[in-house]
N, C-alpha and C positions, 0 to 999 in steps of 0.2 A: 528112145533117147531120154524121153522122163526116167526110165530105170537108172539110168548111167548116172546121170547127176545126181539121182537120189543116194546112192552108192559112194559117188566120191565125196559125197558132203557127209558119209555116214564116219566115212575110211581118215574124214579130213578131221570129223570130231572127235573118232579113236584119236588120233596120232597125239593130239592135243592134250588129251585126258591123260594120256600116258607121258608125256612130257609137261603135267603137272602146271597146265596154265588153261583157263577161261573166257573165251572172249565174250562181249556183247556184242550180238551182230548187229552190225549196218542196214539199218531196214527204213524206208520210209511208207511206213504202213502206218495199219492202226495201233494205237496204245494197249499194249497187255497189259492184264491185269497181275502184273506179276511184281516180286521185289528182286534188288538185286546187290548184292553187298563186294566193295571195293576193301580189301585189308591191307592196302598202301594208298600213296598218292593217285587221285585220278586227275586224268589230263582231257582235257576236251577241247576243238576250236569254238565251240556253242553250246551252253547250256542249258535249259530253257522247262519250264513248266509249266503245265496247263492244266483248267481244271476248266467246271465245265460255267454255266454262266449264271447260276441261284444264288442266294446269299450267302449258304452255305458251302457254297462251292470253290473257294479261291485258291491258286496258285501256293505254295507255298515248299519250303522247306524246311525239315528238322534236324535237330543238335542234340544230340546223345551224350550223359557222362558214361563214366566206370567202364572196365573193359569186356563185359562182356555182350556179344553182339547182341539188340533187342531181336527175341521172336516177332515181334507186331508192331506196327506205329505206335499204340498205345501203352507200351511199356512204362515200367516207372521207372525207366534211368532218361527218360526224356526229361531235356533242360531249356533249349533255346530253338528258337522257329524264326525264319523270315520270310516274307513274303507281301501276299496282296489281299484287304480285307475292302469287303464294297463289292456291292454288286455292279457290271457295268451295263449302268442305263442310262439314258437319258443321251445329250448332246453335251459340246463341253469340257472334254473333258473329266467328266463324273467317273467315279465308281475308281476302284482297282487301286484304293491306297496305300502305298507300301508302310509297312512293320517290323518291327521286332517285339516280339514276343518271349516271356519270360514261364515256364512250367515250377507248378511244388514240387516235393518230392513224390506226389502220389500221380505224377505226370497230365497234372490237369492245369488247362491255361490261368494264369493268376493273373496278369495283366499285358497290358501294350505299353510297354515305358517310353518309345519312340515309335511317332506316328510322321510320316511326311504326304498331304494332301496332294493329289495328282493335279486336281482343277488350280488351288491358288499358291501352289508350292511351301504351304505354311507346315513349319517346323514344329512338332507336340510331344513336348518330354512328359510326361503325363504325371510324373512322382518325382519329378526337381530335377534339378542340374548342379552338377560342381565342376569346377573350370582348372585350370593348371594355371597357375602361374603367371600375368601378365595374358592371360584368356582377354580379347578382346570384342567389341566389335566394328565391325570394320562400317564407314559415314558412306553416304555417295555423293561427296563433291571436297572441297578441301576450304580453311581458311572461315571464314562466314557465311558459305554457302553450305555448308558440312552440315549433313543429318546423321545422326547416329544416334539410335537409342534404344531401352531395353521398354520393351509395353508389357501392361496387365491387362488379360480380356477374361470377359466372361465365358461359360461355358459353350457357347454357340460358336468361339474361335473369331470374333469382326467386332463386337462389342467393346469399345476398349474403355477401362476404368482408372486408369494413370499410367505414368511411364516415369523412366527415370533418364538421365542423358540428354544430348544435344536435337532439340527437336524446330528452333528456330533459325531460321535461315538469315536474322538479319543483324546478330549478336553470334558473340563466342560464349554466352554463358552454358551454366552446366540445371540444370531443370529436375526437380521431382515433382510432379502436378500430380495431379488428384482432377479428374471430369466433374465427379458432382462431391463428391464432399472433401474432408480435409485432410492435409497431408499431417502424417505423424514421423518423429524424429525422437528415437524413445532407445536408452542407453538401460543396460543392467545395473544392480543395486550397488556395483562395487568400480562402476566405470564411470570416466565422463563422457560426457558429447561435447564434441568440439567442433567450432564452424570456424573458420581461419576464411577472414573475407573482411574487404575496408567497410562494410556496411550489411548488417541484418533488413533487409526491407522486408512489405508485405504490399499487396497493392488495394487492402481492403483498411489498411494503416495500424491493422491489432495483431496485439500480438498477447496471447491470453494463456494462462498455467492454468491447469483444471485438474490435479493432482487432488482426492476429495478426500485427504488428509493434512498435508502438507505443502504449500507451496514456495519458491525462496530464489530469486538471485542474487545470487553471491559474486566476488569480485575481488581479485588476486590482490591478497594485502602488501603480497612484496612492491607491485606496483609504488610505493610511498604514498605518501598524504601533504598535502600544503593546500592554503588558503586560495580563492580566486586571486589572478593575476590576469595582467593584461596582454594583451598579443600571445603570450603563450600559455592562456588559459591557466589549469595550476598543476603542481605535481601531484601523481597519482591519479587514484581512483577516483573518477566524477558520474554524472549525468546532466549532458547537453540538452536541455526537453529545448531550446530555442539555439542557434549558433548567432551570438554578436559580438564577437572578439575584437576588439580593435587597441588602438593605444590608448582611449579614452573610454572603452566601457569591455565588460566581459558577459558571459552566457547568462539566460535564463536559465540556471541549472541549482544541481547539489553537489557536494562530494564533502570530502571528509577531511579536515586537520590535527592539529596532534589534539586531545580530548576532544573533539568536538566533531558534528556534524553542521556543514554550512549551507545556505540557501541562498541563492544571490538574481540580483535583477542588475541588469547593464547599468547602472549607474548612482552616484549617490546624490537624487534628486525628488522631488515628491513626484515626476512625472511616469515612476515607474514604482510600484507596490505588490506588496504578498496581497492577498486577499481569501479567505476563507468565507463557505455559502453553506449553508443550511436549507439542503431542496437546490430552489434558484435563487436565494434572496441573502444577500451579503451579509452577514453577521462580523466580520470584523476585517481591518484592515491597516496593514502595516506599511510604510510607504519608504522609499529610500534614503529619507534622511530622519527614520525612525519615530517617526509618527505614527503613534496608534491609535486605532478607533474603535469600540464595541459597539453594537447594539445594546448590549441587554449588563448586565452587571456583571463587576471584574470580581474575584474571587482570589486573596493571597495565601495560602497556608504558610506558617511558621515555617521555618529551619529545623531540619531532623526531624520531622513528624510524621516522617514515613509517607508511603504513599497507598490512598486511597480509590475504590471507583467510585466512589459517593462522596459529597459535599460532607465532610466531620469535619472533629473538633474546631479549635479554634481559627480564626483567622480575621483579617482585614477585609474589609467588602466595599468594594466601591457599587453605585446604580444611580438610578433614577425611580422615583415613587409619587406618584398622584402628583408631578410633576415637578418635584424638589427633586433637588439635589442630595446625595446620601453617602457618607464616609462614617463608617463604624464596624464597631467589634462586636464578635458574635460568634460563638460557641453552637454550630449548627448537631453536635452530638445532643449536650441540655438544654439547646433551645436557651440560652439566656445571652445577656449583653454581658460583654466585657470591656473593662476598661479600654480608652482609646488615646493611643500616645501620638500628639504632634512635634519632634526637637528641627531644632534646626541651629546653628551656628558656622562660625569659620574656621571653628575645628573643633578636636575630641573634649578640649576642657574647658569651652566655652559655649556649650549651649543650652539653649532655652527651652525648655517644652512646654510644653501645654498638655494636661493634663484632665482628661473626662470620664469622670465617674457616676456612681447613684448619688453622689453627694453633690456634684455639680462640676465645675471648671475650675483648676489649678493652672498658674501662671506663675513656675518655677517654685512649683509642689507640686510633690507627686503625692499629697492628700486634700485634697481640697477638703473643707470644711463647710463649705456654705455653697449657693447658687454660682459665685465667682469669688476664689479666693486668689490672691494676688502674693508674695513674696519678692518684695522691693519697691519703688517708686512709679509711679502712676501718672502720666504726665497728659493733662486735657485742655482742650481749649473751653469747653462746657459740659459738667455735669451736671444731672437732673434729676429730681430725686421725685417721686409721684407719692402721694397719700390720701388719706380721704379727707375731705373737709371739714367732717365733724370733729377728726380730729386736731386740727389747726389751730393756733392758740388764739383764735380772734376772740374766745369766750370768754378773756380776760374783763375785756372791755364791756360785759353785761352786768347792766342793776345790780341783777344779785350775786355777784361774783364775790367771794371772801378773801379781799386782798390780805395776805399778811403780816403781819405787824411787825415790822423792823425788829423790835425789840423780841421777836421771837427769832427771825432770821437770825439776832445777833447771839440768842442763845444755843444755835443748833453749828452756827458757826465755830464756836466756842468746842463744843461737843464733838466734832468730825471732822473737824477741818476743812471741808469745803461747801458748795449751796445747797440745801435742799431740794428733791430732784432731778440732780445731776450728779451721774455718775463719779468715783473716786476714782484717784492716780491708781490701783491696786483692780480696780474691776476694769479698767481699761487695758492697762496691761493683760490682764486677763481675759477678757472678751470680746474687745476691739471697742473700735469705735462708729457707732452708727449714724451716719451723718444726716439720715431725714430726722432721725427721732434727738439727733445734736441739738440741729437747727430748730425745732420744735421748740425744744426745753428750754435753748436761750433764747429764744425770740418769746418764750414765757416768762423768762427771769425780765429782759430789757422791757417785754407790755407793762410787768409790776412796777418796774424800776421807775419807769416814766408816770405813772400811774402814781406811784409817792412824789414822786419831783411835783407834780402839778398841785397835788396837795401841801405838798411844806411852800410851794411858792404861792400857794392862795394864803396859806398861813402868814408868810414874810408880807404881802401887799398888804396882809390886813392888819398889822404889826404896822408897819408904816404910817397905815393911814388913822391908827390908835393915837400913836405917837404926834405925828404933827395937828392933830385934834388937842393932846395932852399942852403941847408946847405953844400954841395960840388962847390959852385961856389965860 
């Protein structure tokens, strides 16, 4: 009987071979060691592969290019493999992870560009992903309960280091976090970055440039520019650092009008001020009905004198010093004083200055001459003039004082037309008039004067009393 069937499965093989077709038989035995090559489509209800259970042992199947049939697995028109890598051990679920596999051209494996984990179904494109078009991914729940998002893990595949997407369940916002350090948001040299949102927050409150060249925000000038305003803040470009809009005051803010840049406090009253610190400690302060305050000294540079990062040339200085008061000029380039102009009047052709130089105080001259010189009328209720004592004319009135002789006054009179030691109409005009050393002189003329009076009236008494002597004998 074993003859017979061995005969008709010989007779069944001819027939076949001769009508030019191959089958694989139907066997459920053990695995040959053998290959077998299909040059059409094959069709199977089951297809299945097995290997054995080492590491090296997995499941798999290969992808040939170019047409001609490989001799060996190892060919070098091998391109694509899929299959199962992982040994199975353990419980779990372990081991037997499905792949795709990519070969060089010299048919040696290059990489696993897609991994899908048996135990926790996780997805590993290994060398990126690019999507089509409206690629999404899909949340699990809808409305506020919606989770949807794309994570970054470290190499162990559970470690995750940010994500991006919907990960809060009790808001609709959209999330890029960072676990431990910070998220970055970084546009090419020729692009911008744009965030379209009623508000930029942080919930650490910073928000920091660290560009270690440059750093700049900038802000659409089409926007327009106007002044603070009320209720509706102002036009264009600002920054709100406080919101207090109302119809009576507007922001702690800045922005910008036509030439200018503006800084404003809610309101125009001394209860709300600029303030400027040095460390922690207030160096100056400006308040809202433009009150200003320094600590330490004001400094004005001239008009057109360009601009400085050092205290030069000329300027006005206000301060304090060993506890005076201090208004002057002063040329910080030569270190020297400059003149110091005070005017004031109720318009351009009527005022008055004051005028302080090396020479002293002018009062409607711009050269003073003296300690104070003056140009016009002087109006006081008392001046006072100080000298020394010795020199006061009370020495008149000494023993040996050499009064002199009328009759020489009347000769010098004669001679010059005016007293001896008192200046003439010609040296007054010319030099002024000194009023301690005036009053001196004629309070020396009147000692003399009186000083002869009393002598011609001892003369006349004694004339008198000649006379009615004469006139009783």
């Amino acid at each position: 009987m074993k003859k017979i069937v061995a005969i008709q499965l010989f007779l069944l093989s001819f027939v076949l071979i001769v009508n030019g077709q191959d089958y694989i038989n139907n066997q459920n035995a053990t695995a040959q060691a053998a290959v077998f090559r299909i040059n059409n489509t094959g069709l199977a209800n089951l297809l299945g592969t097995t290997a054995g259970t080492g590491a090296g042992n997995t499941a798999h199947t290969l992808y040939y290019g170019g047409s001609t049939a490989p001799a060996t697995p190892s060919n070098a028109n091998r391109r694509w493999a899929t299959g199962l890598t992982g040994a199975e051990t353990g419980t779990g679920n372990t081991g037997s992870n499905f792949f795709i596999g990519r070969y060089d051209d010299a048919g040696t494996l290059n990489s696993l560009p897609f991994t899908i984990n048996r135990s926790t179904g996780l997805v590993n494109m290994g060398n990126g992903f690019r999507g089509a078009n409206l690629s999404g991914i899909t949340g699990t729940g809808t409305g506020v309960t919606n989770q949807a998002y794309l994570g970054f893990y470290e190499s162990d595949g559970t470690t995750r280091i940010g994500y991006i997407g919907k990960s809060n369940t009790g808001d609709s916002d959209l999330y890029m976090t960072s676990a431990n350090g910070s998220t970055h948001l970084m546009a090419g040299t020729t692009t911008r970055l744009s965030l379209s949102a009623s508000a930029l927050e942080s919930n650490t409150g910073l928000f920091n440039l660290s560009n270690s060249t440059s750093n700049l925000i900038s802000f659409n000038a089409t926007a327009g520019i106007g002044a603070p305003a009320f209720t509706t803040r102002s036009v264009g470009t600002k920054i709100s650092l406080y919101s207090a809009v109302s119809a009576t005051s507007v922001d702690f803010g800045m922005g910008m009008e036509n030439g200018a840049i503006w800084h404003s406090v809610p309101s125009n009253s001394i209860t709300q001020s600029f303030k400027w610190y040095g460390g922690i400690t207030q160096v100056a302060k400006l308040d809202g009905m433009g009150n200003l305050e320094l600590a330490a000294q004001g400094r004005f540079k001239g008009w057109a004198t360009g601009a400085g990062t050092t205290a030069t040339g000329p300027a006005a200085e206000l301060g304090v010093s060993g506890g005076n008061a201090h208004v002057m000029g002063y040329n910080r380039t030569t270190n020297t004083f400059i003149p110091l102009i005070l005017s004031g009047g109720t318009a351009a052709n009527n005022q008055t200055a004051v005028t302080i130089n090396e020479k002293g105080v002018g009062i409607g001259t711009a050269n003073p001459q003296s300690k104070l010189s003056v140009k016009g009328e002087i109006l006081a209720q008392k001046v006072r003039v100080t000298m020394d004592a010795a020199s006061w004319p009370d020495y008149v009135f000494a023993q040996n004082y050499q009064l002199p002789q009328l009759s020489d006054i009347e000769a010098y009179i004669k001679d010059h037309q005016h007293l001896p030691n008192i200046p003439s109409a010609q040296e007054i005009e010319k030099n002024g008039l000194d009023l301690g050393e005036m009053n001196k002189k004629l309070l020396q003329k009147i000692e003399e004067l009186t000083l002869h009076l009393i002598q011609q009236q001892k003369e006349i008494t004694a004339l008198k009393e000649w006379k009615e002597k004469a006139t009783t004998k």
